[in-house]
C-alpha positions as CSV (number, residue, x, y, z in Angstrom):
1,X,-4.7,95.2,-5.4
2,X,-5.3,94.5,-8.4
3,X,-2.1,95.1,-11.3
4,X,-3.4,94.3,-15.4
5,X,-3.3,95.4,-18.7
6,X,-6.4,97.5,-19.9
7,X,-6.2,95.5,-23.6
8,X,-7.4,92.5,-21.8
9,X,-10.7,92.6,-20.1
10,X,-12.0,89.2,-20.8
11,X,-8.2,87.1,-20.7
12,X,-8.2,88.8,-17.4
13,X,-11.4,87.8,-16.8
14,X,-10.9,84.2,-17.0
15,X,-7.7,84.6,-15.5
16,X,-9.5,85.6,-12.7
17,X,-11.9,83.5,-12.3
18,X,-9.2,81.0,-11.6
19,X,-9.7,81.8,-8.1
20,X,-13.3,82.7,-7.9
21,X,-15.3,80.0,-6.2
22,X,-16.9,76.8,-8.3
23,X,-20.2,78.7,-8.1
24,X,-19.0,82.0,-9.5
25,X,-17.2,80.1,-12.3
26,X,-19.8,78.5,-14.2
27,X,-21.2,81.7,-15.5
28,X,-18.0,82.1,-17.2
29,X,-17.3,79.3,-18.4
30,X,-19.8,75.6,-19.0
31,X,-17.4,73.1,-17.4
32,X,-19.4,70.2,-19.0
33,X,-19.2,71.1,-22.1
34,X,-16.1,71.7,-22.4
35,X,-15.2,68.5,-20.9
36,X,-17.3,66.5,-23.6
37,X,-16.2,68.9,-26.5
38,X,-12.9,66.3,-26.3
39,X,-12.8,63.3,-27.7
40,X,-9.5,62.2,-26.2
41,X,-10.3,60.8,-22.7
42,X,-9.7,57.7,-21.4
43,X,-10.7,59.2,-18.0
44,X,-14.3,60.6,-17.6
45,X,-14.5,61.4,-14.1
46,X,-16.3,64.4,-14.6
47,X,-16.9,65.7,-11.1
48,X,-13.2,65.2,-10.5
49,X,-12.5,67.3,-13.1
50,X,-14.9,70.0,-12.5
51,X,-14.2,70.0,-8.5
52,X,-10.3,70.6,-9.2
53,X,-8.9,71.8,-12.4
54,X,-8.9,75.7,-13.9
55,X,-11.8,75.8,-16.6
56,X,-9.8,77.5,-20.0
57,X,-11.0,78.5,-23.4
58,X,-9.5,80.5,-25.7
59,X,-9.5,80.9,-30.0
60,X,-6.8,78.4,-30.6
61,X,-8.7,74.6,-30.3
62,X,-5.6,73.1,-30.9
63,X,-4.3,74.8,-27.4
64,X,-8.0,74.0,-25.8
65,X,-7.6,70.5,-26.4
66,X,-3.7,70.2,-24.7
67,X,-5.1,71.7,-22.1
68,X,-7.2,69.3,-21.4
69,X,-5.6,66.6,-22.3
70,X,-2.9,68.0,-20.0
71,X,-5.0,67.9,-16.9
72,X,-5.8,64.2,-18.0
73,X,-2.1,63.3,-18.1
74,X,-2.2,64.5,-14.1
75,X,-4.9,61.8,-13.4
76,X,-3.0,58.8,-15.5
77,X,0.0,59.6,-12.8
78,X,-1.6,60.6,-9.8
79,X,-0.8,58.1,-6.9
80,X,-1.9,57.8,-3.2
81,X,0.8,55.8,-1.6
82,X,-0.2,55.5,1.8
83,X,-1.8,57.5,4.5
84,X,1.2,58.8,6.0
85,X,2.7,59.4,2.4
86,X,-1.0,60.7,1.0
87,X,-0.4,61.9,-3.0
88,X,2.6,61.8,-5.3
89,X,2.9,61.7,-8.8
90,X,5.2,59.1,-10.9
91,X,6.9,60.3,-14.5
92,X,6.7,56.9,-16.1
93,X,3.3,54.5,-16.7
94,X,5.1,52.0,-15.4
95,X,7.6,52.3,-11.8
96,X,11.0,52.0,-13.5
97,X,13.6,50.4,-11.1
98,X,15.2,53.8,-10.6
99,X,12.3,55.1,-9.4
100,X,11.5,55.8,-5.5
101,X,8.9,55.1,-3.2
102,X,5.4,54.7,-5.3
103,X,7.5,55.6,-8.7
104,X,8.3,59.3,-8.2
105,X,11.5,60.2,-9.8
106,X,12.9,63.9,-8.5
107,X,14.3,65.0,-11.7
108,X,10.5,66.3,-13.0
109,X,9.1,66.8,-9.6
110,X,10.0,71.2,-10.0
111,X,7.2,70.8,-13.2
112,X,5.2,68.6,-11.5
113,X,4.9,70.6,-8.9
114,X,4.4,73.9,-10.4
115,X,1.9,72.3,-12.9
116,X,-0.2,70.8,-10.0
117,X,-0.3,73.7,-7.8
118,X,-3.1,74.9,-9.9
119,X,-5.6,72.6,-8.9
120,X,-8.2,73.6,-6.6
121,X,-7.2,70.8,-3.7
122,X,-4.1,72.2,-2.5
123,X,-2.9,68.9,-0.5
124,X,-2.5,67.3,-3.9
125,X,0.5,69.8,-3.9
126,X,0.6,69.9,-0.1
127,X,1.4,66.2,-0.1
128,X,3.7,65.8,-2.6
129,X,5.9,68.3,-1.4
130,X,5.9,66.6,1.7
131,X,6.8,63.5,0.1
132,X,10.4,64.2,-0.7
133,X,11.5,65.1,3.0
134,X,9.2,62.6,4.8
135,X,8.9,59.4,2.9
136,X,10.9,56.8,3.4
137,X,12.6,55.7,-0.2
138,X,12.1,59.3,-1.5
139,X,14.8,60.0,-3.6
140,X,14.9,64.1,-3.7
141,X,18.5,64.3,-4.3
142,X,18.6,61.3,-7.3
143,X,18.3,64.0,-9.6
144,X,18.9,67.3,-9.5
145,X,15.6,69.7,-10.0
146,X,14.4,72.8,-7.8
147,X,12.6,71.5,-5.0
148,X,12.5,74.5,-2.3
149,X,11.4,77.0,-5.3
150,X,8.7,74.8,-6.1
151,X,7.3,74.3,-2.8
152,X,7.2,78.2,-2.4
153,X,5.6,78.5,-6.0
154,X,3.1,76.2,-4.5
155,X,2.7,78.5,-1.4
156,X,1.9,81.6,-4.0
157,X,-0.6,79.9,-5.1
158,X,-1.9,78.1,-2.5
159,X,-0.8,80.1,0.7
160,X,-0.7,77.9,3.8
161,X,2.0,80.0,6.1
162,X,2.3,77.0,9.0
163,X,2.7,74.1,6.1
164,X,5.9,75.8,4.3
165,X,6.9,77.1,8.0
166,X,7.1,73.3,9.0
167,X,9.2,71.9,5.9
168,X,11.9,74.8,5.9
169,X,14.3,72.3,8.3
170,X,13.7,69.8,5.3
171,X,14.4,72.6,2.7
172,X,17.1,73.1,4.5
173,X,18.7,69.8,4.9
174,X,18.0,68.8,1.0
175,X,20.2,72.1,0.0
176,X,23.3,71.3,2.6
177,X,22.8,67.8,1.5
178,X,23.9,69.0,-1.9
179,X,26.2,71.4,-0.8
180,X,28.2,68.7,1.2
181,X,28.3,66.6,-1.9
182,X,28.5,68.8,-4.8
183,X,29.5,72.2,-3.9
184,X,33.5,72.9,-5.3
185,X,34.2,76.1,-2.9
186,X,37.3,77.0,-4.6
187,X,34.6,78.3,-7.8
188,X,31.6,78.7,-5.6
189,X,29.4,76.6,-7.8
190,X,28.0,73.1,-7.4
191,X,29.1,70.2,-9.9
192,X,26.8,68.0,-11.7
193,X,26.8,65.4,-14.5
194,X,24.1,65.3,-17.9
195,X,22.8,62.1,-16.6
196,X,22.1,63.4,-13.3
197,X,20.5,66.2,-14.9
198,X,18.4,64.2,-16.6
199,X,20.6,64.4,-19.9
200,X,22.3,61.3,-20.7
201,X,24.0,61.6,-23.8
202,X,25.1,65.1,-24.1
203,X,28.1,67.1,-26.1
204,X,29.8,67.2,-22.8
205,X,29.4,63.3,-21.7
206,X,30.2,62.3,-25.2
207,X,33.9,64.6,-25.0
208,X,34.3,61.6,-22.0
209,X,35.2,57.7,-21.8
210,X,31.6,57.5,-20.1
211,X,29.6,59.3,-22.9
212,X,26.7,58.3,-20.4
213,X,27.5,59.6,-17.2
214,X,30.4,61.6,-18.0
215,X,31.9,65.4,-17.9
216,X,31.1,66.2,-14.2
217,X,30.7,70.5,-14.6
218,X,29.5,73.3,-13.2
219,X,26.5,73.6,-15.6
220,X,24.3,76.6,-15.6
221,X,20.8,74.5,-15.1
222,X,22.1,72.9,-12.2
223,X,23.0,75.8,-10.5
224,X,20.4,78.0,-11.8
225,X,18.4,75.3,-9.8
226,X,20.3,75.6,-6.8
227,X,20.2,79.3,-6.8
228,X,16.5,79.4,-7.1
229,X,16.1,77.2,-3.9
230,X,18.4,79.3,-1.9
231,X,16.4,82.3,-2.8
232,X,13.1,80.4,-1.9
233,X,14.4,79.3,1.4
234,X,15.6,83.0,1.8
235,X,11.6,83.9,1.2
236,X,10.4,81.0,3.8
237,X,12.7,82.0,6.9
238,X,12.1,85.5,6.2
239,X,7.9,84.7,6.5
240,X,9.2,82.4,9.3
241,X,10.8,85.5,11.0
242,X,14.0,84.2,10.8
243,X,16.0,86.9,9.4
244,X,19.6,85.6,10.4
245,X,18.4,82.7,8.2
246,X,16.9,85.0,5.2
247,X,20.0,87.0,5.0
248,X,22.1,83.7,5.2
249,X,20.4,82.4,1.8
250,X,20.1,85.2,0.0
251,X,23.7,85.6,0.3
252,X,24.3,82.2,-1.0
253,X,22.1,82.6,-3.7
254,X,23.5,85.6,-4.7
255,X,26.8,84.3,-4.7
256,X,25.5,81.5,-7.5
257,X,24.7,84.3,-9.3
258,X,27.7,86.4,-9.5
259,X,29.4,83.2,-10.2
260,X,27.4,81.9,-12.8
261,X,27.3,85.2,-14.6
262,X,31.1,85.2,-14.4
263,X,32.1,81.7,-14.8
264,X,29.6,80.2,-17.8
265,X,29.2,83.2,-19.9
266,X,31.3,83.3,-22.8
267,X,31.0,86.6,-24.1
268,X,32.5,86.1,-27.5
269,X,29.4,83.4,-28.1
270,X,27.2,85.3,-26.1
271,X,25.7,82.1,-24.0
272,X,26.1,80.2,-21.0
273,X,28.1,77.3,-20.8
274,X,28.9,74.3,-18.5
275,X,32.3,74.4,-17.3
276,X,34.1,71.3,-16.6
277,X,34.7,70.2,-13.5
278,X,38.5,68.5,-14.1
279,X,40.4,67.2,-16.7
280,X,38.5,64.6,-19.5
281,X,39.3,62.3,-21.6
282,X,37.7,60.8,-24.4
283,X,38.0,57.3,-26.0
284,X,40.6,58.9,-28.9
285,X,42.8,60.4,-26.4
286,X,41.4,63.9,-26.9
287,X,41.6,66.0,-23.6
288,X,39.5,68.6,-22.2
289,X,41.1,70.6,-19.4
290,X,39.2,71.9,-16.0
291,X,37.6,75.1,-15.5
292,X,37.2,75.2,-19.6
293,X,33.8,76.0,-21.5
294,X,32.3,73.5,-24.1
295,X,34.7,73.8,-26.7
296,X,37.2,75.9,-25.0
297,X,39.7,72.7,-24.9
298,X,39.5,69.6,-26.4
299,X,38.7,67.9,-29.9
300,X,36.5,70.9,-30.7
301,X,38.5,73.8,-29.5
302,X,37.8,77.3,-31.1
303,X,34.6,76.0,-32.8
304,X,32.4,78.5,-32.3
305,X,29.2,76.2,-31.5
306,X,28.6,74.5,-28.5
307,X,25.2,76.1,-27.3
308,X,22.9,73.7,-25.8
309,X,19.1,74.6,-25.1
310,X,20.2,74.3,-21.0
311,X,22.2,77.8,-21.6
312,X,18.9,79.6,-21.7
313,X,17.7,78.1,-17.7
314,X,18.9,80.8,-15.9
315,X,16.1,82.9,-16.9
316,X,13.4,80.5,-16.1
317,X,14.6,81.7,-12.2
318,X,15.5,85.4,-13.1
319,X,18.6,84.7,-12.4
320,X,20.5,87.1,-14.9
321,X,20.8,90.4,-14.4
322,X,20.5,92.4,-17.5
323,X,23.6,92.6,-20.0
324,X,22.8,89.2,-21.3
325,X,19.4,89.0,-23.3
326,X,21.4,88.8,-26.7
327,X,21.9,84.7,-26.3
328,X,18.2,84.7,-27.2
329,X,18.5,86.0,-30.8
330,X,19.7,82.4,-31.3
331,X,16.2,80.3,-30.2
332,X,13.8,81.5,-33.4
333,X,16.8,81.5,-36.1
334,X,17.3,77.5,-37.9
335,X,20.4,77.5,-38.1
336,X,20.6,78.0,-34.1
337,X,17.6,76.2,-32.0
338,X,14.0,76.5,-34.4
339,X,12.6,73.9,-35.7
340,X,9.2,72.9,-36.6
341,X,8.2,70.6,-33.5
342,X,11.7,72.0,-31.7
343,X,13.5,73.5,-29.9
344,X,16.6,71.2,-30.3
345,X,18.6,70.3,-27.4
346,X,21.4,71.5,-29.0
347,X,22.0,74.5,-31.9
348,X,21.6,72.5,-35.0
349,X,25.2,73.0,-37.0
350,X,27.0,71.8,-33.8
351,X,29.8,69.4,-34.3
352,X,28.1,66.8,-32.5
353,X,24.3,67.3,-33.2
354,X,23.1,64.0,-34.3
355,X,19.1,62.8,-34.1
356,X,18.9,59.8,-32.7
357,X,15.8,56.9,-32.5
358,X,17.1,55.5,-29.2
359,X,16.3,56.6,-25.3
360,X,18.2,59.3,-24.1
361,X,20.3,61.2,-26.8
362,X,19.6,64.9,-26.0
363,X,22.1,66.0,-28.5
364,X,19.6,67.4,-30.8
365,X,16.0,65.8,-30.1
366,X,13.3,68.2,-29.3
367,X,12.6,67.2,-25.5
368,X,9.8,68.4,-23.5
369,X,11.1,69.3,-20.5
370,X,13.8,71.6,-22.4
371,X,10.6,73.2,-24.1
372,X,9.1,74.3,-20.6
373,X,11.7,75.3,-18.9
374,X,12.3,77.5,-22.4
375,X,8.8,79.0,-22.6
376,X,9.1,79.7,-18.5
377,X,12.1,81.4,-19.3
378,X,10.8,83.1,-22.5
379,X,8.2,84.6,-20.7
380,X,10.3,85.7,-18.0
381,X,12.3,87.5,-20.5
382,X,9.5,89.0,-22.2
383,X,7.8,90.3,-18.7
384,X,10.6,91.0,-16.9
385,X,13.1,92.3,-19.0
386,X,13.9,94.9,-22.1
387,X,15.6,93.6,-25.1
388,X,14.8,93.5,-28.7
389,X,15.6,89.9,-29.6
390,X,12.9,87.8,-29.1
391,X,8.6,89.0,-29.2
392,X,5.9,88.1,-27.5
393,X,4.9,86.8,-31.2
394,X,7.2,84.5,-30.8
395,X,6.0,83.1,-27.3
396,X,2.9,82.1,-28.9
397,X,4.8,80.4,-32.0
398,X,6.8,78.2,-29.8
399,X,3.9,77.7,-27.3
400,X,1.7,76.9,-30.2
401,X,4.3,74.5,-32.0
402,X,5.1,72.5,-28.4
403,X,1.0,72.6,-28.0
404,X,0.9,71.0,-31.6
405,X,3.8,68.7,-31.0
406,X,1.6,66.7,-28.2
407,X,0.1,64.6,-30.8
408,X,0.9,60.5,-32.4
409,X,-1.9,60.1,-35.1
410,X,-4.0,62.7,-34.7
411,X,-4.8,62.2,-31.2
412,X,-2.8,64.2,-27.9
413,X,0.0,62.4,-26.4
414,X,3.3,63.1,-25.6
415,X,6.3,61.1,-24.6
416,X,10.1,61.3,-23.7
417,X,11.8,62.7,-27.3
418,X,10.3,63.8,-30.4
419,X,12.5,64.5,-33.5
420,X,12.8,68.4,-34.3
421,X,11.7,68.0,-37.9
422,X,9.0,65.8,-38.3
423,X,7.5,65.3,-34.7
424,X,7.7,61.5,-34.2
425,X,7.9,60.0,-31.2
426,X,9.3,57.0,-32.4
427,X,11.9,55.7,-30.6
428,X,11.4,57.5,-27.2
429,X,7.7,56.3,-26.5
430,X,8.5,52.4,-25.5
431,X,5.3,50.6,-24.5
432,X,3.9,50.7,-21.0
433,X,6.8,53.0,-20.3
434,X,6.9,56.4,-21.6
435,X,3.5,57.0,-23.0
436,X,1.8,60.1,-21.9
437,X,5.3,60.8,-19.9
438,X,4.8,63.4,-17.1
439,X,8.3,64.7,-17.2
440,X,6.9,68.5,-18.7
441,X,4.7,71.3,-17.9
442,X,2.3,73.1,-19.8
443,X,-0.6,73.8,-18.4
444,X,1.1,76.2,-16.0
445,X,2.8,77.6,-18.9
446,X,-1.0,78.3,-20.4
447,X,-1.7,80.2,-16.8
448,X,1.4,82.2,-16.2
449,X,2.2,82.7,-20.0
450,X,-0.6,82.9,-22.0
451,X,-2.3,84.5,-20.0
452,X,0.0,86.1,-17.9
453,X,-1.2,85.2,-13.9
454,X,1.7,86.2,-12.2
455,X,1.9,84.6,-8.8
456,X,3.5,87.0,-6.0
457,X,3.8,86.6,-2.5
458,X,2.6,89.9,-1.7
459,X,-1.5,91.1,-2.4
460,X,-1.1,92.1,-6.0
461,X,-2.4,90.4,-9.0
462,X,-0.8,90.8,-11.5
463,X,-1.9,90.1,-15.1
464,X,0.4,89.7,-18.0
465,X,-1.1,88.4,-21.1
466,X,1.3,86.6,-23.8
467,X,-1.6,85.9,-26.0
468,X,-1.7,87.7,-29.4
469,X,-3.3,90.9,-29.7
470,X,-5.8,90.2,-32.0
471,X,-7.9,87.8,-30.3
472,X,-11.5,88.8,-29.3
């Protein structure tokens, strides 16, 4: 069956042909030329191109050429490790030494994952997913990220019932691997640090003696993350017909939710929070006491600030239930999150905002990854939800001002930071290191946002647009 929106006949065309076969594509769309209408590429390999990626146009070049460049960036970090490893993807140019087997780092690997799955080779995906259980020096639990909900967004796309059937032990294993190490059952919520959230210097750390690796807490990307891999190993067992299983997940991820919901929400700032984990310190003396909310205790008690751009992950998994929509009026309003090549990592007349032009200081830098897991959410919000505080308008102005923020003199690019205001990259973009830095998504913000494919485990399609209303 087939679910859309009448306004759309030719987005939902093209959507589409996404799955249409090669043949059936071209009289859509003329691969080649659209290929050599960009003037970016360091990698021609046409046929790859044409065999594998989703052919796109739309009004907006700007977006057109992204897109592109986006499927490019896939290529520069595409790796075949060995035949019993097959295809993984690294985040850096080069194989940092915190890196695992063939480079891969876990912390991106959720939008890796859910970026790749569009290609038309599903063992790109297949493979990689397979990597983190099966490889000897994979790292899946280095950093944290949402490894069983990405393998089951791959499955949506790519349904192969016997190959997500075979890894559910592994899904399995990875989630009690982080219960047994992170989960606090007295709160019901796992623990985690910034850095090991891939946030090194953060308003939390820096209320620490380790401003680095500090402030251990229950924070709600972390457990959003943890909640959406129970609920995708719920899904799995249940199409493995294990329903003892199904029910046993579901429960647990239900659980993260009711505790999220009532442990990180502070209703008087109307956002979610991390809470700490115990007692802090920072180099002045200044304590922070467990089970408290940024700000709740320590130097910066009362202030009435605090909201980082992690506070809006829970709806990139549908984790809230309704009641909470109202922390988005913040994320278009500058004195909160906007910026011109934002969002910020953290609302802008915070305490302890401060742009830095060193690695690592998400304390106010726009950052990539923050932006996807944003416009994921966004667009969750905006399908799946009613409130009146953000527009779909405003999906496409934040799509089109992290589309226009891939760009270092004129040309697409993207690395590790960029500074809210003026776009640079300078200072996060070290040579041979974090140039074109797969640590994002996009394109499968293009294909699930923009124009709205929604993938479902059951036989609808269903067809969402974002895109503005007044395009032909």
């Amino acid at each position: 069956m087939i679910q859309m929106n009448s306004a759309w006949p030719v987005i939902i065309l093209n959507a589409i042909a996404l799955m249409l076969p090669a043949r059936s594509q071209s009289a859509l769309l003329n691969k080649q030329e659209l290929l050599e209408r960009e003037n970016f590429w360091d990698n021609r390999d046409w046929d790859w191109y044409k065999e594998n990626i989703p052919f796109f146009e739309c009004p907006d070049a700007e977006i057109n050429t992204t897109y592109y460049y986006r499927w490019e960036l896939v290529t520069k970090h595409l790796t075949y490790g060995s035949p019993n490893s097959g295809y993984s993807f690294t985040e850096f140019i080069d194989r940092p030494f915190w890196s695992g087997a063939y480079g891969s780092i876990s912390c991106p690997a959720g939008h890796q994952l859910y970026e790749i799955r569009w290609l038309r080779d599903a063992r790109f995906a297949r493979d990689y997913s397979r990597y983190w259980f099966r490889t000897p020096g994979a790292e899946p639990r280095r950093y944290g990220c949402w490894l069983a909900d990405a393998v089951w967004a791959v499955q949506m796309v790519h349904p192969d019932d016997p190959f997500v059937k075979e890894l559910l032990p592994d899904l399995e294993n990875n989630f009690q691997g982080w219960e047994k190490r992170q989960v606090v059952p007295q709160i019901g919520l796992f623990w985690q640090n910034g850095h090991d959230d891939g946030m090194e210097y953060n308003i939390t750390s820096r209320q620490t003696e380790d401003i680095v690796r500090g402030a251990n807490g229950y924070r709600p990307s972390f457990n959003s993350y943890m909640y959406a891999d129970a609920l995708a190993i719920s899904h799995i067992a249940a199409l493995a017909g294990d329903e003892a299983t199904a029910r046993f997940y579901a429960e647990k991820a239900a659980s993260i939710k009711e505790k999220v919901q009532k442990l990180l929400w502070d209703a008087r700032r109307e956002f979610f929070f991390p809470m700490f984990r115990r007692d802090e310190k920072d180099a002045n003396g200044n304590v922070v006491k467990a089970n408290t909310l940024t700000y709740q205790s320590g130097k910066f008690a009362g202030n009435s600030h605090g909201r980082e751009e992690i506070g809006f992950v829970p709806w990139q998994f549908e984790l809230p239930d309704s009641g909470y929509e109202s922390a988005w009026k913040l994320l278009m309003d500058r004195d909160y999150f906007f910026a011109d090549f934002g969002p910020t990592t953290v609302e802008r007349h915070d305490p302890q905002f401060i742009l830095q032009r060193t690695c690592c200081w998400w304390s106010g830098q726009s950052w990539p990854y923050a932006t996807t897991q944003t416009l994921k959410a966004l667009a969750n919000l905006l399908h799946d939800y009613k409130q009146q505080f953000v527009t779909r308008a405003d999906y496409f102005k934040l799509l089109g001002i992290y589309t226009r923020s891939h760009r270092k003199n004129g040309r697409p690019y993207i690395a590790e930071a960029a500074h809210p205001d003026s776009g640079s990259w300078e200072g996060h973009d070290s040579y041979n290191h974090s140039e074109h830095y797969f640590h994002s998504g996009y394109n499968d913000l293009i294909i699930t946002g923009l124009i709205g494919l929604k993938p479902r485990a059951d036989d609808v399609v269903e067809i969402d647009p974002l895109a503005p209303q007044e395009w032909p």
